[in-house]
N, C-alpha and C positions, 0 to 999 in steps of 0.2 A: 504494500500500500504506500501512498506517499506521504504519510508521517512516518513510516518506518525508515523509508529510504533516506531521510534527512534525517532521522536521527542517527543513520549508521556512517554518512557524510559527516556529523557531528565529531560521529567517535573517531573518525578515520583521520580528523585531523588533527586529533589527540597525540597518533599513531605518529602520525606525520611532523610534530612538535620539538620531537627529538634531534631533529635537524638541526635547529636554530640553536644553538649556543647560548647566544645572548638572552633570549626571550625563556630559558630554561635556568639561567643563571639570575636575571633581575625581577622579571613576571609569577614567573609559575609557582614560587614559595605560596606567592600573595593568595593564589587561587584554590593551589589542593585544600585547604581546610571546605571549601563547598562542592570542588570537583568531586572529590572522592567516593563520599558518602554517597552522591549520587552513583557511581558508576558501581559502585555493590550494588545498590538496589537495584540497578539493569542486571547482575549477574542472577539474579532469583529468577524461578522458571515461576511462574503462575500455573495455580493447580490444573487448567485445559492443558498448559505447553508438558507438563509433569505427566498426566494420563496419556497423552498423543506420544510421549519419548516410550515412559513403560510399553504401550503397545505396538510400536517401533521396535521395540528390543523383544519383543516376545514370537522366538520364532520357534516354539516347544514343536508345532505339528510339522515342522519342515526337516528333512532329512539335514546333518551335518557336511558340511562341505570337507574335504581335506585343511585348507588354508584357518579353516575354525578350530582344528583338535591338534594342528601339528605346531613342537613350539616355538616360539618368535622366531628365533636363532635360525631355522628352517627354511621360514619365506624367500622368497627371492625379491631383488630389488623392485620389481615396481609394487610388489604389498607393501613395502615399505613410505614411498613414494606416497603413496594412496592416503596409505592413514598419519602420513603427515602433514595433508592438508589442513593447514588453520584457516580456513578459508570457509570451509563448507562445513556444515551439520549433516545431521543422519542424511538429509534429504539433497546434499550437495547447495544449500542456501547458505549466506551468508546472514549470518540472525545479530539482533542487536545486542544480546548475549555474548555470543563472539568477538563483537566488535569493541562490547566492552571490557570483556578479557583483553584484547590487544590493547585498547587503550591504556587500561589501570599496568600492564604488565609493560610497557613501556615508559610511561610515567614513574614504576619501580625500579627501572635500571637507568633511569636517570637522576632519581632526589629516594634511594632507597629506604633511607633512615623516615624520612618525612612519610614516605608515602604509608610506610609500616605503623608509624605512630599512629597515623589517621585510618587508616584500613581496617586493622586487628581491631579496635574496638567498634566500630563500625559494623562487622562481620559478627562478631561475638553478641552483640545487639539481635541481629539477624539469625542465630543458630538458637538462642534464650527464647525464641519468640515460637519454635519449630516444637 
């Protein structure tokens, strides 16, 4: 939909922030205490996205494939390739969940200490509530 897609726009530029030096060094302190908090909240699935992933994952009546019982080490490169897209969900979408994964994890490997401060309680707010 087109509030979704501008909010993954949103996050992408988060992503994309990392670049700027300057704007990472004098800006971005200012902002993570309200960026953050939000971008946990985008990390929650809402209980339809939570029923729809369970049902997703639930492929009891379907024969096993080789690639599903043999172990990691096993695979061959493009399994590997495959599920290391960050890119895509179950359904190869790009969700705003993702987007906010990349954001907040990017925003970590840039102001670590900071983003930990704010995140951990944040998160722990979020798990108290489950």
């Amino acid at each position: 939909d087109g509030a979704g897609e501008v909010i993954r726009e949103a996050l992408v530029f988060w992503q994309d922030i990392g670049c700027n030096r300057q704007f990472c060094d004098n800006a971005l302190p200012n902002i993570l205490q309200l960026l953050i908090p939000v971008l946990v909240n985008m990390l929650i699935m809402s209980d339809i996205d939570l029923i729809q992933y369970v049902d997703l994952l639930d492929d009891d009546d379907q024969e096993d494939q080789a690639k599903d019982i043999q172990p990691a080490h096993i695979h061959g490169k493009d399994d590997k390739e495959e599920e290391d897209d960050d890119y895509a969900d179950a359904e190869g979408i790009y969700t705003t969940r993702k987007a906010s994964a990349n954001a907040l994890s990017t925003l970590a490997k840039i102001k670590p200490n900071e983003v930990a401060q704010i995140a951990l309680p944040a998160i722990k707010e979020k798990l108290d509530k489950v």
